[in-house]
N, C-alpha and C positions, 0 to 999 in steps of 0.2 A: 296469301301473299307472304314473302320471306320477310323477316325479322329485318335483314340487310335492306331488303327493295319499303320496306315501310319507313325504316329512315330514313330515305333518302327522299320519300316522297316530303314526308315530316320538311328536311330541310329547306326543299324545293318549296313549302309552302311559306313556311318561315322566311326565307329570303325574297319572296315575291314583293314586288314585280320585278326586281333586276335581276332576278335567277335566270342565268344561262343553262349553265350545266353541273353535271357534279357527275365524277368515278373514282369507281376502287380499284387500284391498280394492284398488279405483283410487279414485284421486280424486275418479271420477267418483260415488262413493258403489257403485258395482254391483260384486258381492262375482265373484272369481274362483276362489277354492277354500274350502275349509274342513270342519270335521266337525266332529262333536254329538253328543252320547251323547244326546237326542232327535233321532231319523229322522224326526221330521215339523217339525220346527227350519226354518224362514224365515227366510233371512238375507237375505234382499230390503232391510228396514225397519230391522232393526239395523244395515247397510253402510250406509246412507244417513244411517244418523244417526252414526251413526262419522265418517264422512268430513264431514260439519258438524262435531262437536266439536271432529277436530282442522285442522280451516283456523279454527276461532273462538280456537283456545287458541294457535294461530301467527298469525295475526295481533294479537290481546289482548298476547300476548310480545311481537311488534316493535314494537308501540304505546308499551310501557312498557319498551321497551327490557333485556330480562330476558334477551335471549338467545335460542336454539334451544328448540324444544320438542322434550323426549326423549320423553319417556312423560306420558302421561294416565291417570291413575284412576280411577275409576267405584269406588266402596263400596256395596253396599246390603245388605238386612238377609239379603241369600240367595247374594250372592257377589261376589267381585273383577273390575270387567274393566279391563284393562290393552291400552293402544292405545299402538304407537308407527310412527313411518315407516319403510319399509325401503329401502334405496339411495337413491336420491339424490330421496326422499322421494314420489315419485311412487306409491307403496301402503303401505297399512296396515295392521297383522297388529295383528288382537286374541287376545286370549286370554282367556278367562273360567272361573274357578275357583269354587270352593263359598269360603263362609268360615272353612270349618276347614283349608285350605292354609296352608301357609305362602307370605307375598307374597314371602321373598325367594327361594325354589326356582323360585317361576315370573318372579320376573324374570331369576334363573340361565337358566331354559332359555330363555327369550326370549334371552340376550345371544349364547347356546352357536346358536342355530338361525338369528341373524338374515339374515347373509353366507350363509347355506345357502337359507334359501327366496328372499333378494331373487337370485341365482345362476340360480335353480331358477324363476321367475316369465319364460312368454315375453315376449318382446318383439321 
């Protein structure tokens, strides 16, 4: 197993039972790793639109001069997704939970795992 796909298994264990999903995006929108407690889970369409939200919420930031974007939220009425960049911003690791999680356990693991998968991401 890759170094990348055993973190994320790691995560997915650590955040059980509200783990939905979790990917490693590029920029380019096109997802690089990830897992889903759905095996028939598509992350073709969700990286793609991940990777729009956050170049609109980093550029909308330097516009208005606010600063770096850390994390982006997503809330709906069936769970949390939480997007941030990892290393020197070139991928992005979502993560998505139910709503009976606690936001601040999964932004824990997000902070605990981040230097660990952007490491763990070839290049």
């Amino acid at each position: 197993m890759h170094k990348l796909d055993q973190l994320l298994l790691e995560i997915r264990n650590e955040s059980s039972p509200s783990f939905l999903s979790t990917s490693i995006i590029g920029m380019d929108g096109l997802p690089i790793a990830g897992a889903s407690v759905d095996d028939s889970d598509s992350r073709g369409d969700r990286s793609a639109r991940a990777a729009m939200i956050m170049r609109l919420a980093s550029n909308i930031s330097g516009k208005l001069n606010l600063g770096d974007v850390e994390e982006e939220l997503i809330t709906t009425n069936h769970s949390y997704i939480l997007l941030r960049f990892l290393g020197d911003g070139s991928y992005i690791w979502g993560l998505t939970v139910s709503r009976d999680a606690i936001l601040g356990s999964a932004r824990l693991t997000m902070n605990e795992y981040a230097s660990q998968l952007w490491d763990a991401i070839p290049r």
